[in-house]
N, C-alpha and C positions, 0 to 999 in steps of 0.2 A: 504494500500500500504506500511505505515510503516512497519507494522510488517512484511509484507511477503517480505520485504527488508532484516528485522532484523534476521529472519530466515534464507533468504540466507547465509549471513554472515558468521553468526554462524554454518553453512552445509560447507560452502565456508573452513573455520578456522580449523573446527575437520577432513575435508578430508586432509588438510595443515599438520596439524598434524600426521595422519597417516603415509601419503608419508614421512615425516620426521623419525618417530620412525621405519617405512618398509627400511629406508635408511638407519639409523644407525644399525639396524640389520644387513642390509647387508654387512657394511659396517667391524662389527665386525666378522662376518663368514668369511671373506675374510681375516682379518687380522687374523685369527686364523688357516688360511689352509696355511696364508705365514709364519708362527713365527716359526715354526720347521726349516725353511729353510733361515729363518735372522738369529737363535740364532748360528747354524753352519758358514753364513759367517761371524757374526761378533766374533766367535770362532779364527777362521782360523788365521787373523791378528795377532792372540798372539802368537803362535807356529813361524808364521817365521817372527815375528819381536823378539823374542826372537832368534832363529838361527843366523838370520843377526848380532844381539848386540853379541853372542857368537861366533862366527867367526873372526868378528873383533875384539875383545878384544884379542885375543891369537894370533894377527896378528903380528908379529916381525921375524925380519932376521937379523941374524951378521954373518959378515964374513970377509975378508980380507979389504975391502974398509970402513968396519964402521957397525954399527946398526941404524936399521932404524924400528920403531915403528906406529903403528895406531895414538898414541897421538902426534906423530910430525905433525901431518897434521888437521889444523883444523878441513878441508871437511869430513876428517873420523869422529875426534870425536864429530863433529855435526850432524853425522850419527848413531854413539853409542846413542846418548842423546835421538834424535830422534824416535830410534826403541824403544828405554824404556819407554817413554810417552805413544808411540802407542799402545805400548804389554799391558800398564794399562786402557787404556782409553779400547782398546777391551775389557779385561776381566770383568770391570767395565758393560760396554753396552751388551754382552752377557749375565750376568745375570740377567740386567734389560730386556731387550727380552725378555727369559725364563719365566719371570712369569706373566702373565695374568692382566693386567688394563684396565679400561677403557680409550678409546683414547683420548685425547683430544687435543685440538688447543694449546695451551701452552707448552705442552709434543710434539708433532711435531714438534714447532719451535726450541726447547732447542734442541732435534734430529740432526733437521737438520743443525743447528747453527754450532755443536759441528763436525758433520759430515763432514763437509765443511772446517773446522779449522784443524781438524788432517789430513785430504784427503792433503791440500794442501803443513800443515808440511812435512809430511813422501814424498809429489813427490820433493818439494823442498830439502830435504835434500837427497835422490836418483841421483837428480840431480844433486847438487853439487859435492858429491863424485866421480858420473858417472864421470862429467865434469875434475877433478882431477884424475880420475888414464887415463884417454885418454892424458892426457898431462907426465904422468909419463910414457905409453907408447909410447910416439911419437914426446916428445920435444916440445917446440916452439923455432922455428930458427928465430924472431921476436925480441924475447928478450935473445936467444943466452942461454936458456934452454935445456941441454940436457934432451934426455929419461934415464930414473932410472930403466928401469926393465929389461934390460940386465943383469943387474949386480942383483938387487934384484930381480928378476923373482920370486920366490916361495911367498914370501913379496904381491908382483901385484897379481897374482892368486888367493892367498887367498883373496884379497879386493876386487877381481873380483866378487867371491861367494858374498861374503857380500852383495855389492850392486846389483848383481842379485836376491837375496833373498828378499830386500826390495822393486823390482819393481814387485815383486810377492803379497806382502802386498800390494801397492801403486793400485795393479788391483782390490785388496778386497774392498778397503775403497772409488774407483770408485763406484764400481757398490752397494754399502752403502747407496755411497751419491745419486747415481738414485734411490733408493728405499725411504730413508727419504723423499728426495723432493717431489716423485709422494705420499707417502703418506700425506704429508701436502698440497701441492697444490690439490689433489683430494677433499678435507674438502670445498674448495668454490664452490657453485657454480657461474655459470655466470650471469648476468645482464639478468634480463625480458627486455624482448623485447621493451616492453612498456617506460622503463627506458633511451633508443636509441635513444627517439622520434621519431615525427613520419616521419621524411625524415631518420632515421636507421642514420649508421655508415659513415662519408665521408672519404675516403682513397685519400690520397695524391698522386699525381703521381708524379715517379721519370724520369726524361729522361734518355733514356736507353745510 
């Protein structure tokens, strides 16, 4: 009875193993039919987070009431800073994409770590600039702030581009961070059943 236990086990173990090496297989076919198509979005980021940085930087108006520059306004130049980070960290991650590794659980998390870190710089810093030129065009009567792009109007439009360009990166590094995640969460699986015990899962009920 021993051994035809012992046996099992060991039949039990090398099919465990199989399913395991027929998974990482798979799992590498799949990452090799999606990597053509991560290495272009994580391309994309750098072309207009570089636009963005070069828009605003040549962003200035003078004219009878004064000169009025990108660097006068934190919101933008924390939006200049912002796009250059981004433009490196893409060109950085695109050509780690590009080349062919083994996957692993440690390189998923760094992924998605990092993915998760610049997604939220670059919305953060979109939004703050968004949130500054809607006050340069519309005032606040609150605190008795006039609108500024009456007068600097060409000044506003170019910052408009800007920050329209960086909520175009901001949708890259979204849909970035949905792909790192579902590849790193994909790497677990879930709990045997067995693991549950055997009255399974109790679910809390909320009153509606």
């Amino acid at each position: 009875m021993s051994k035809m236990a012992e046996e099992k086990a060991v039949g039990a173990a090398g099919a465990a193993d199989a399913a395991q090496q027929q998974q990482l297989a798979a799992s590498e076919a799949a990452a090799a039919r999606v990597r053509p198509v991560e290495t272009l979005l994580r391309a994309a980021p750098l072309g207009l987070c570089v636009a963005a940085m070069a828009v605003m930087l040549k962003d200035q108006q003078t004219n009878e009431y004064g000169t009025v520059a990108y660097s006068n306004l934190g919101g933008f130049k924390y939006l200049v800073y912002a796009n250059g980070l981004c433009a490196a960290y893409s060109l950085v991650t695109a050509f780690y994409t590009a080349v062919p590794r083994p996957a692993t659980v440690s390189r998923s998390w760094v992924v998605f770590l990092l993915d998760q870190v610049f997604t939220y710089l670059i919305l953060a810093a979109g939004a703050a600039a968004a949130e500054l030129l809607y006050l340069a065009y519309n005032g606040d009567k609150e605190v008795t702030w006039s609108e500024a792009c009456g007068v600097f109007g060409s000044f506003c439009r170019q910052a408009g581009t800007s920050v329209g360009i960086t909520f175009g990166s901001v949708l890259c590094f979204i849909l970035l961070s949905l792909i790192s995640s579902y590849r790193l969460f994909s790497a677990y699986e879930a709990p045997p059943s067995s693991a549950l015990g055997n009255k399974g899962v109790e679910i809390a009920a909320y009153p509606r």
